[in-house]
C-alpha positions in Angstrom: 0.0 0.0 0.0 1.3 3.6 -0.6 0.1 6.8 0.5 2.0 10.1 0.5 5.1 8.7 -0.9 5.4 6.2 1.8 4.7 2.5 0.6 4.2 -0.2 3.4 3.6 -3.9 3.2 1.2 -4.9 5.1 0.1 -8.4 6.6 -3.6 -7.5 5.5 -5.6 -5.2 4.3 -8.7 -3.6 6.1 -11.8 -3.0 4.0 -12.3 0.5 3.5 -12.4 2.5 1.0 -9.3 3.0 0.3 -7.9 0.3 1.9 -5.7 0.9 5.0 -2.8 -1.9 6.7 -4.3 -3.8 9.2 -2.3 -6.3 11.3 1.1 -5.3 11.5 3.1 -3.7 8.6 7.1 -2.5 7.2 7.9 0.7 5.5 9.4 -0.6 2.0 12.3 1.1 0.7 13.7 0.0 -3.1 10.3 -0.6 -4.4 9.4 1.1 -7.7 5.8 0.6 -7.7 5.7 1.5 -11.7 7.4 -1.8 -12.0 4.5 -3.6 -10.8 1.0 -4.4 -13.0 -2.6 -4.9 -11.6 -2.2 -2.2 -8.3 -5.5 -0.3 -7.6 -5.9 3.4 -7.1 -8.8 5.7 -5.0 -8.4 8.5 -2.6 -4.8 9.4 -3.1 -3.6 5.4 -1.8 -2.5 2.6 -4.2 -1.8 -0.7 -3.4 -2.7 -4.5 -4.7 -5.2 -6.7 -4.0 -3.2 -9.6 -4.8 -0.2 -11.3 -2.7 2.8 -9.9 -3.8 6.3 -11.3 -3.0 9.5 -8.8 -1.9 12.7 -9.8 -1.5 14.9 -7.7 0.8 16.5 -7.5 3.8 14.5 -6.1 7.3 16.5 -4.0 9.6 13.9 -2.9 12.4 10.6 -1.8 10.8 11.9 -1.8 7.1 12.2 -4.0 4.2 14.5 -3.0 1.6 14.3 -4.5 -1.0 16.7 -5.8 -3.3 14.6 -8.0 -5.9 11.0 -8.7 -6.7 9.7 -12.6 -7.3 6.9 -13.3 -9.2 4.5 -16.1 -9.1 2.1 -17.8 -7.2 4.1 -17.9 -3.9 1.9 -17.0 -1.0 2.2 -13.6 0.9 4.8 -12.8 2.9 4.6 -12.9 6.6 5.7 -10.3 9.3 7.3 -11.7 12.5 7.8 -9.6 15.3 
């Protein structure tokens, strides 16, 4: 999800309109979200309704990421 130049990944989404992160979530850094097809816009936000898998490194609360793997692998999950 992005909003405000921020992009999270987030273990769910809530259902509003536009969606918000529910559960917990990790600010994404190295993500060009131009790169990826299918993401939804409304209200300023954009984000996917569809798992997507990031490959990165965490270091407290953020993901960089250094790669992007497609596919039908299931969604990530956030440990804390």
């Amino acid at each position: 999800m992005a909003r405000a130049g921020e992009v999270r990944l987030c273990e769910a989404l809530a259902e509003s309109m536009p969606p918000q992160c529910g559960g917990s979530s990790l600010r994404v850094e190295g993500l060009d979200l131009a790169e990826l097809a299918g993401l939804e816009r409304a209200s300023g936000v954009t984000w996917s309704s569809r798992p997507l898998q990031l490959l990165g490194r965490v270091a407290g609360d953020v993901l960089r990421v250094e790669a992007r793997a497609s596919g039908s692998a299931p969604p990530p999950t956030i440990d804390r």
